[in-house]
C-alpha positions as CSV (number, residue, x, y, z in Angstrom):
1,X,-6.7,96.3,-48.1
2,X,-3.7,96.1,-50.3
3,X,-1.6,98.3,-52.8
4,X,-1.2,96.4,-56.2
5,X,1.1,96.5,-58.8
6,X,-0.6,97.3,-62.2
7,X,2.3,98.2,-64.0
8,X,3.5,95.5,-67.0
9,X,2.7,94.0,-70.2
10,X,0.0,95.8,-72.0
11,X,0.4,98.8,-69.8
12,X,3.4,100.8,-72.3
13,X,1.3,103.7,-72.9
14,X,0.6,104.0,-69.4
15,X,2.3,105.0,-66.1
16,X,5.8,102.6,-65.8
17,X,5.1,102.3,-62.4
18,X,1.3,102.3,-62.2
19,X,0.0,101.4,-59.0
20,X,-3.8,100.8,-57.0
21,X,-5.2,100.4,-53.9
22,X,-7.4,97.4,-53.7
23,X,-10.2,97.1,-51.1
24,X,-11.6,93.9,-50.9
25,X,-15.0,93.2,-49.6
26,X,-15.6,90.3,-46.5
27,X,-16.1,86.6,-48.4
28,X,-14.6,84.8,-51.5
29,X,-16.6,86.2,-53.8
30,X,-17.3,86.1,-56.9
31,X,-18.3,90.0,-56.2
32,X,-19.5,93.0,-58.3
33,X,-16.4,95.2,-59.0
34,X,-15.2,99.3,-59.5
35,X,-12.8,101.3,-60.8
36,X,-12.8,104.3,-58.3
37,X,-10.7,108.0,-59.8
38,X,-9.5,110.2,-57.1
39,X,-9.7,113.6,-57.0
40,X,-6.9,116.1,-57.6
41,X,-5.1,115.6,-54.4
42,X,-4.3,112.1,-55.7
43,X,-5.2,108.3,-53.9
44,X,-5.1,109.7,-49.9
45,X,-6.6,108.8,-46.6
46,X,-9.8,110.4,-48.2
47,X,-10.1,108.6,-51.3
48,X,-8.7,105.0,-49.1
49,X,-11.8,105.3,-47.3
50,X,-14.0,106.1,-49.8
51,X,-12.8,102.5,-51.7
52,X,-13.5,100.8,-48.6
53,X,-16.6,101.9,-48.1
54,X,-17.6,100.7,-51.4
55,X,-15.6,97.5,-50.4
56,X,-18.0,97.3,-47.1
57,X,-20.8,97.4,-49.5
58,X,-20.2,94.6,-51.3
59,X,-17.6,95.9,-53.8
60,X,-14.6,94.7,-55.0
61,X,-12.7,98.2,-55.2
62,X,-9.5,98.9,-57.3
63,X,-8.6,102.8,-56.6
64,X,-6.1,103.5,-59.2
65,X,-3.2,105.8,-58.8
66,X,-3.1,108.2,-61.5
67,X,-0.1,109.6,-60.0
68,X,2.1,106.8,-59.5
69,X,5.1,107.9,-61.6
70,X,5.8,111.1,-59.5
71,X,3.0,112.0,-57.5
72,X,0.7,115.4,-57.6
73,X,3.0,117.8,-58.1
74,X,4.8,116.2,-61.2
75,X,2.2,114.6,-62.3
76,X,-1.4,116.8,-61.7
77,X,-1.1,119.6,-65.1
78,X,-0.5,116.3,-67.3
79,X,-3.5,114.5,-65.8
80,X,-5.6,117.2,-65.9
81,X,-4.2,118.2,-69.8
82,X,-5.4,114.2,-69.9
83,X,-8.6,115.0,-69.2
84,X,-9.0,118.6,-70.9
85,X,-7.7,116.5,-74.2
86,X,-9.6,112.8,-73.5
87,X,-6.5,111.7,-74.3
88,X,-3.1,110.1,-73.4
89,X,-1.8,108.4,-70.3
90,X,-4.5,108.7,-67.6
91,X,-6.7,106.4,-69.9
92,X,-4.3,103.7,-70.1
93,X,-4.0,103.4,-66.9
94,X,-7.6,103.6,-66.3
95,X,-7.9,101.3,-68.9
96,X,-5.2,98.9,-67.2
97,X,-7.4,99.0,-63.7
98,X,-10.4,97.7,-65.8
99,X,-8.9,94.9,-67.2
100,X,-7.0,93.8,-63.7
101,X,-10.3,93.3,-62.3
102,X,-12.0,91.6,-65.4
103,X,-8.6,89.2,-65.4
104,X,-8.9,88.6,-61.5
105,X,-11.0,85.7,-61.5
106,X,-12.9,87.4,-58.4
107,X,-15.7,89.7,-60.4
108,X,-19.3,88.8,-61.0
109,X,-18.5,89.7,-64.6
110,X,-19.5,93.3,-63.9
111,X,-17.3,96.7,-63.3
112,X,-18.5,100.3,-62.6
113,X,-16.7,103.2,-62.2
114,X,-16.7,106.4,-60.2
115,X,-14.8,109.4,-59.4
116,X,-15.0,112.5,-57.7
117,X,-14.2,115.8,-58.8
118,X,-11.6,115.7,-61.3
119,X,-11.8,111.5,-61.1
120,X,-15.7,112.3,-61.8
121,X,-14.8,114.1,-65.1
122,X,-12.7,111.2,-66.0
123,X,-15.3,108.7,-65.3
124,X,-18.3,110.5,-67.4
125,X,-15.3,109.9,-70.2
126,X,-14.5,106.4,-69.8
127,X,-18.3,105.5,-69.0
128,X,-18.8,104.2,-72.6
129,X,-15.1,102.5,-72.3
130,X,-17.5,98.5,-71.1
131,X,-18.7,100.0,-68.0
132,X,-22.2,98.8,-66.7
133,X,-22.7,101.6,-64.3
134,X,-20.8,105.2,-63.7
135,X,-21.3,107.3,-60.7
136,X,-20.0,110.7,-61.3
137,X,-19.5,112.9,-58.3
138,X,-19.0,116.8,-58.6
139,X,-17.2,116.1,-62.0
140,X,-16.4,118.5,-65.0
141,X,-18.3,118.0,-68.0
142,X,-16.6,117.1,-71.4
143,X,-16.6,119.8,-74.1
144,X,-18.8,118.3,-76.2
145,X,-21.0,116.2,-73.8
146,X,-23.2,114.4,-76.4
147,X,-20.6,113.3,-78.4
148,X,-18.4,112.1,-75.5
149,X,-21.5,110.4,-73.9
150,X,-22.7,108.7,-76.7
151,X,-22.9,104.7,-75.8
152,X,-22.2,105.4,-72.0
153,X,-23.4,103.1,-69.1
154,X,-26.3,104.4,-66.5
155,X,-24.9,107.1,-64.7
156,X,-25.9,108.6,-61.5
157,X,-24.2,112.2,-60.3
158,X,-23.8,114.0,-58.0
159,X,-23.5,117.7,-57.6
160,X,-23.5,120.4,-55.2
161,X,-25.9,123.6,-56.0
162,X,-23.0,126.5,-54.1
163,X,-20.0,124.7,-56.1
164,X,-18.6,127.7,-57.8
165,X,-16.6,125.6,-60.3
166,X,-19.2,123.5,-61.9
167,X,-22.0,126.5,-62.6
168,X,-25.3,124.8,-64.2
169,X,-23.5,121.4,-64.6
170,X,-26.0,118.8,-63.3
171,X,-28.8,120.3,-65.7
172,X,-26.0,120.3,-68.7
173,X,-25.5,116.8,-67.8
174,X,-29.2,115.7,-67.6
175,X,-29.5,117.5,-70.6
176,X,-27.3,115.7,-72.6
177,X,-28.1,112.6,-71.2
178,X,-31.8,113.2,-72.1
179,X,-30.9,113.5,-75.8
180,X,-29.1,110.5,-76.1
181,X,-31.3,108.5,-74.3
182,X,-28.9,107.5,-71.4
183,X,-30.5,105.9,-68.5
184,X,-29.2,108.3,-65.5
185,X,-30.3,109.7,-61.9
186,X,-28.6,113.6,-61.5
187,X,-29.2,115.2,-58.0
188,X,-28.1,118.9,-56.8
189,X,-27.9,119.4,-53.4
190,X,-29.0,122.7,-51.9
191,X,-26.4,124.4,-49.9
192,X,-23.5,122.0,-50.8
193,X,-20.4,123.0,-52.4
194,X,-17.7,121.0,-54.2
195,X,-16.0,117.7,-52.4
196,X,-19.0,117.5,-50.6
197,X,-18.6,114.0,-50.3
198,X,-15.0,114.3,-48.2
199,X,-15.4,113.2,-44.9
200,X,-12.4,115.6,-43.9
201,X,-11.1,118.9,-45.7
202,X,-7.9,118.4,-47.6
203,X,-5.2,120.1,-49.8
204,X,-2.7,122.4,-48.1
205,X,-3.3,123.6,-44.5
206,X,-2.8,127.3,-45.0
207,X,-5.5,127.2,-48.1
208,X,-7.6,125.1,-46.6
209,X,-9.8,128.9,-45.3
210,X,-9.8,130.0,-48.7
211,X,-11.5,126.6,-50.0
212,X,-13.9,126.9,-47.1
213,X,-15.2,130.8,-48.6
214,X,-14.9,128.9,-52.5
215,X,-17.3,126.2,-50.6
216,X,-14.7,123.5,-51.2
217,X,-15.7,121.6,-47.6
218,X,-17.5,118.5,-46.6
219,X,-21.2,118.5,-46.2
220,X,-21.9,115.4,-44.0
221,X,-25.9,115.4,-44.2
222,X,-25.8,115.6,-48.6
223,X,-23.3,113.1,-48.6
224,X,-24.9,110.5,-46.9
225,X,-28.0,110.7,-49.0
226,X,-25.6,110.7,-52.3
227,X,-23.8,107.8,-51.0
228,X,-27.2,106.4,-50.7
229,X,-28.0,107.2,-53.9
230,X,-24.7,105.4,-55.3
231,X,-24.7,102.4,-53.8
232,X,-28.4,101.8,-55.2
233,X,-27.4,102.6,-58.4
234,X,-24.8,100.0,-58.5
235,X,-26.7,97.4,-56.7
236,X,-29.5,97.9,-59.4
237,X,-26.9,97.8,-62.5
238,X,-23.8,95.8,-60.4
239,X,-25.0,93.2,-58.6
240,X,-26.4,89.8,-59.7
């Protein structure tokens, strides 16, 4: 597993120092490949693992760092103002992780995408960016959802029933990907709240209680069943 340098021609609009973690699956390949978005914590031991397990599965992984030029805390309220807006330097550099994998020379000519939490309101965004499949975990939905969906890839979600932040959000999505005739696979999970996926708790120790009563905590026996349901997706839409 290796951190890349993405940064560089092509890349102005973007993060000057842009940089991704790339998990790389056992063989030469060619292989099936994905963007994957972090969360708001930013690329940590969390989100490594979750890139290698989609490397273990076959996947060539590229985990870009959306906070590369300063980290969270200098660079979190301009990502997020990213996302609120669907605009600005976030997408570049989303953008700029795409094409590094098409221009590789080691894809089977296919890319998905997926992201968790505030990565999985980025990915619903850029799922109509030449995608082939999205998997959108615990995400926020776009203002305008069938505007901002229209032309996406198959998209499989992932949402938690007791997360507070995303009220009614799955049946939104389905919704609006009913109407515009999306081919997609949305799943609430009874009893599990956001970053269900996590295999460990994060963000700061001393708030770490607080997320627990907000039901910000792993839920190990939904996450293995929307893993499940992720990699099949891709291997239906990915995979030669």
């Amino acid at each position: 597993m290796t951190i890349i340098d993405l940064s560089g021609p092509g890349t102005s609009e973007g993060s000057r120092n842009l940089r991704g973690y790339l998990a790389e699956p056992a063989g030469t390949g060619p292989f099936p490949a994905v963007v994957m978005i972090h969360e708001a914590f930013g690329l940590n031991d969390i989100a490594r693992r979750q890139a290698d397990r989609l490397a273990a599965a076959g996947y060539l992984t590229l985990a870009v760092d959306l906070f590369s030029d300063g980290g969270a805390r200098r660079c979190l309220v301009s990502t997020m103002g990213s996302l609120l807006s669907g605009s600005g330097k976030a997408f570049a550099d989303l953008a700029a992780a795409r094409d590094w994998l098409e221009k590789s020379g080691r894809t089977n000519g296919k890319i998905g995408v997926i992201g968790f939490c505030m990565g999985g309101g980025f990915a619903l965004l850029i799922a109509k960016n030449g995608f082939n499949a999205a998997a959108v975990n615990y995400g926020r939905l776009p203002r305008n959802p069938e505007e901002a969906l229209l032309g996406a890839c198959p998209v499989v979600g992932n949402f938690g029933k007791a997360d507070r932040s995303l009220p009614g959000a799955a049946a939104k999505l389905e919704t609006a990907l009913d109407k515009l005739g999306i081919e997609h696979d949305i799943k609430e999970f009874d009893g599990a709240g956001h970053a269900f996926m996590n295999d460990a708790e994060e963000g700061p120790r001393l708030l770490r209680p607080l997320f627990r009563v907000m039901g910000v905590k792993p839920d190990p026996e939904a996450a293995v069943e929307a893993w499940q349901r992720i990699e099949d997706h891709f291997a239906r839409y990915l995979k030669d």
